[in-house]
C-alpha positions as CSV (number, residue, x, y, z in Angstrom):
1,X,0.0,0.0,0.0
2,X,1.0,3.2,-0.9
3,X,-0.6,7.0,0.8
4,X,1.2,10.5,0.4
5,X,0.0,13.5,1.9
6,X,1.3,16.7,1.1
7,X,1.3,20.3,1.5
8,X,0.5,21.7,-2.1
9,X,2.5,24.7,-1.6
10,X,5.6,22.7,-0.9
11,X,5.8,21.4,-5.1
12,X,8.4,23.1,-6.6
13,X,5.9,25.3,-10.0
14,X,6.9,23.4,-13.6
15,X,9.1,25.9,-15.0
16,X,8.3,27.6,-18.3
17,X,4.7,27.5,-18.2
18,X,2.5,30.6,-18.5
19,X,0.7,30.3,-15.0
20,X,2.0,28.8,-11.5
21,X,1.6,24.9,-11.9
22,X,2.3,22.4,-9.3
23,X,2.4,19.0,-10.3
24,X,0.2,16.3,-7.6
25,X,0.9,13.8,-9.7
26,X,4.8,14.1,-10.6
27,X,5.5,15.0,-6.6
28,X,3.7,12.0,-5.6
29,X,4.4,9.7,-9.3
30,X,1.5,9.2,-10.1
31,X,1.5,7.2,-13.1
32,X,-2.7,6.9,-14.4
33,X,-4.1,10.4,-13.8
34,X,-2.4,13.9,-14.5
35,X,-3.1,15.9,-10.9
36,X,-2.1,19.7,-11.3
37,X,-3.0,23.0,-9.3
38,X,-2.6,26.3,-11.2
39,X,-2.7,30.0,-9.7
40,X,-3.2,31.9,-12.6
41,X,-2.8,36.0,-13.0
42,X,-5.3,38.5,-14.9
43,X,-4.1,37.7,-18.2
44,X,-2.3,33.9,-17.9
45,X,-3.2,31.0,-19.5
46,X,-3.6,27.3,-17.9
47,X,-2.2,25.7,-20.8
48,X,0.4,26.1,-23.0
49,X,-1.9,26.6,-26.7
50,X,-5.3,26.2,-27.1
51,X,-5.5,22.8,-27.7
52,X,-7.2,19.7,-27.4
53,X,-6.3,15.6,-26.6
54,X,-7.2,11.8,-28.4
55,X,-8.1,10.3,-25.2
56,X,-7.2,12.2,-22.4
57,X,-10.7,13.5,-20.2
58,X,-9.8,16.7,-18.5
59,X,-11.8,18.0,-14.8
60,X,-11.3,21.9,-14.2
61,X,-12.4,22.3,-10.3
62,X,-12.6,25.8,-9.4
63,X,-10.8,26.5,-6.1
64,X,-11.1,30.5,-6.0
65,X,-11.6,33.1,-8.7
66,X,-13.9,32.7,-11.9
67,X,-12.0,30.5,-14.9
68,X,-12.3,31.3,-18.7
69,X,-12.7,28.2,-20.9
70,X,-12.5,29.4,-24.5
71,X,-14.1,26.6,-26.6
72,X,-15.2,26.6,-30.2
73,X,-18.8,27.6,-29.5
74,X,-18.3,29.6,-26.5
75,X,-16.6,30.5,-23.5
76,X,-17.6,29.1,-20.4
77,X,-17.4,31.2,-17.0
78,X,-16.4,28.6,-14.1
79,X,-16.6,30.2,-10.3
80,X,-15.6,29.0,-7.5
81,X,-16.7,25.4,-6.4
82,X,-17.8,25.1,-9.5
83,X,-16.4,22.0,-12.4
84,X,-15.9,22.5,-16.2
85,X,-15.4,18.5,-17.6
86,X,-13.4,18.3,-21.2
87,X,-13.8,15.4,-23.1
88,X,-11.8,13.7,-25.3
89,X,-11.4,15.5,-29.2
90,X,-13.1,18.9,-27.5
91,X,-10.8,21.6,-28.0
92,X,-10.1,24.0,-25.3
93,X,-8.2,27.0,-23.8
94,X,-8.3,27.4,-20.3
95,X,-7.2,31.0,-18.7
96,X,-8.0,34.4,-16.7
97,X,-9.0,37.4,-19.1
98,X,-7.2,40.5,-18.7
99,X,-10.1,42.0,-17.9
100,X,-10.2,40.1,-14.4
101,X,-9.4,41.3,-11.2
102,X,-8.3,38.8,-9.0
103,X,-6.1,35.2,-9.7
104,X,-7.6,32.1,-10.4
105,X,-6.6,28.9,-8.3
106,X,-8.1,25.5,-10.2
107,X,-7.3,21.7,-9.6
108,X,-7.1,20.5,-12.9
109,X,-6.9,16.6,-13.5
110,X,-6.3,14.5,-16.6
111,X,-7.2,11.2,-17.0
112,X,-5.5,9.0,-18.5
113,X,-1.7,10.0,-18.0
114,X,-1.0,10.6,-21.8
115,X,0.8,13.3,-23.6
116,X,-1.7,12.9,-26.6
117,X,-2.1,16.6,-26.8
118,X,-2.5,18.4,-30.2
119,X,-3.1,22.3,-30.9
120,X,-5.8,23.6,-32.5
121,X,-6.1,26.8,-34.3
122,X,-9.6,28.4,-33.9
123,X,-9.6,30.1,-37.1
């Protein structure tokens, strides 16, 4: 049996991302679910392009704040305790507009572990 717990603010942020990201999932190795939390600024975005994945299901739960998620069709306004669910072949951009005036802190997880991410171009 295996159990880790962990003070979130403890994980080292990836480096060269666009927002604060700390990896659950790589502090604890995780190997079938992708476990982040992001703090991200008036302007930031969660990923790295607006993009979307094969097979991988993404959960956005917000912790504080109100997240953006730019889809195709619209975008979605996410507050606080509230969940945005991304499924597989739905492209997406998750961030905070400019406009806003406070951070956003979400608990994003990705199911399964897979890089099978591809960018899309909305135009």
């Amino acid at each position: 049996m295996g159990y880790h717990h962990l003070a979130v603010d403890d994980i080292e942020p990836t480096p060269d991302r666009p927002s604060i990201q700390r990896s659950i999932s790589d502090a604890v190795g995780l190997e079938n679910a992708a476990v982040n939390v992001y703090e991200v600024a008036p302007g930031e975005d969660i990923p790295l392009a607006y993009h979307y994945h094969d097979d991988q299901e993404e959960l956005f739960y917000v912790l504080s704040g109100t997240l953006a998620v730019e889809t195709p069709e619209k975008t979605y306004e996410v507050s606080e305790d509230e969940a945005f669910v991304v499924e597989p072949d739905s492209p997406q951009r998750a961030h905070n507009p400019e406009s806003a005036t406070e951070s956003v802190t979400t608990l994003v997880v990705g199911a399964p572990a897979v890089d099978d991410v591809h960018p899309y171009d909305p135009e």
